[in-house]
C-alpha positions as CSV (number, residue, x, y, z in Angstrom):
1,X,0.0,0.0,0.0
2,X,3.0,2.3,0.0
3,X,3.8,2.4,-3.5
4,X,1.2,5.0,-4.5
5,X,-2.3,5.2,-5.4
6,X,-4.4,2.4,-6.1
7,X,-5.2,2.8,-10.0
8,X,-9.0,1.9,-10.9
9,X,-7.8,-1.7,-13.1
10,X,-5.4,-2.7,-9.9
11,X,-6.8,-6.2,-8.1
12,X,-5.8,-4.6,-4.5
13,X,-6.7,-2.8,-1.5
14,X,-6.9,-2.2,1.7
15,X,-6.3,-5.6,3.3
16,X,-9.8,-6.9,4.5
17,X,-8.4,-8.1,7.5
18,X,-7.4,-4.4,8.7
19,X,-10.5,-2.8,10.8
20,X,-11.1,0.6,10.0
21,X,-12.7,3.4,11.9
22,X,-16.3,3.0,11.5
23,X,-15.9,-1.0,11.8
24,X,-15.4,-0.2,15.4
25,X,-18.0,2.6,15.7
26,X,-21.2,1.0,13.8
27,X,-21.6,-2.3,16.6
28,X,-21.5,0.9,19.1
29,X,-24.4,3.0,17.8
30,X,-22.8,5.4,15.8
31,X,-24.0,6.2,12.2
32,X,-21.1,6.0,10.0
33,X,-21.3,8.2,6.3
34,X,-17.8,9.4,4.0
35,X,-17.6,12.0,1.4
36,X,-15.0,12.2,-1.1
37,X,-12.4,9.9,-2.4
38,X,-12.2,6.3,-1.6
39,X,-9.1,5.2,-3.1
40,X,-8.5,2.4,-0.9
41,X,-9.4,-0.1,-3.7
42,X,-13.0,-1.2,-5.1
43,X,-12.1,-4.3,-7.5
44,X,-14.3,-6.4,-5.5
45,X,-17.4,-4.9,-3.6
46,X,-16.0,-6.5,-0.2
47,X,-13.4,-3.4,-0.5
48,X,-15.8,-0.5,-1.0
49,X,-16.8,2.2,1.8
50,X,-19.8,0.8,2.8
51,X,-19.0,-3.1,3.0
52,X,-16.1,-1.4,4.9
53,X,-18.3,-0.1,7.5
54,X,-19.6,3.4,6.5
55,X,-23.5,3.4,6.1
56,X,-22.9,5.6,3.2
57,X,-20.6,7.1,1.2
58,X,-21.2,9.6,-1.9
59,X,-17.9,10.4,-3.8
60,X,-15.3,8.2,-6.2
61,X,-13.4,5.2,-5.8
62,X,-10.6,6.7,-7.5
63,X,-8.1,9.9,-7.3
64,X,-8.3,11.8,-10.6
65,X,-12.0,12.3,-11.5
66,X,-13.0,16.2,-12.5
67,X,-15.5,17.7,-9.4
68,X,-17.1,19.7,-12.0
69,X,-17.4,17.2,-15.5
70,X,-17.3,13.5,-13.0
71,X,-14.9,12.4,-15.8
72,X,-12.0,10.6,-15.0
73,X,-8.9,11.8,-17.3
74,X,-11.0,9.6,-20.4
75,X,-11.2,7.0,-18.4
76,X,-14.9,5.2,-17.7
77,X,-16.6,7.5,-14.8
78,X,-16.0,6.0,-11.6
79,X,-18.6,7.7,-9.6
80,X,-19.8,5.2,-6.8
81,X,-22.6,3.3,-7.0
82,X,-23.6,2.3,-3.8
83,X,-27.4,1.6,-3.5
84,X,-26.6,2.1,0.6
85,X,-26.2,6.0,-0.2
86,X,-29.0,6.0,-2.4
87,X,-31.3,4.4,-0.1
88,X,-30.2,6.6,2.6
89,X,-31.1,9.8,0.9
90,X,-34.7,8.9,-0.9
């Protein structure tokens, strides 16, 4: 994980053994929600925000998308699509 920043086609992540933050505040009552970027890998949905403990998260799974056009330097836009954030704001 100290090489640099996870690109979006890399198989890696965050090891899933490694408890983050909300993983220890969610059991306890606390309602867990991150904005921004993810960038701790996403190639399989065990890795993303909220199968990582967050009970939402609206941003991108990688580093170099555009705030204002959601591209992604021409690459496929990698906005998140987690149906927990969407359910969570309808």
């Amino acid at each position: 994980m100290q090489e640099g920043a996870i690109r979006a086609n890399e198989p890696r992540g965050l090891p899933l053994e490694l408890r983050i933050l909300p993983q220890y505040l969610s059991p306890l009552g606390y309602s867990t929600h991150a904005v921004g970027k993810w960038h701790l890998g996403h190639h399989r949905r065990a890795y993303t925000p909220t199968q990582r403990g967050f009970h939402s998260f609206l941003g991108y799974l990688t580093g170099k998308e555009d705030y204002y056009t959601r591209t992604n330097s021409g690459l496929v836009r990698e906005l998140v699509k987690c149906s927990a954030f969407r359910k969570t704001i309808q």
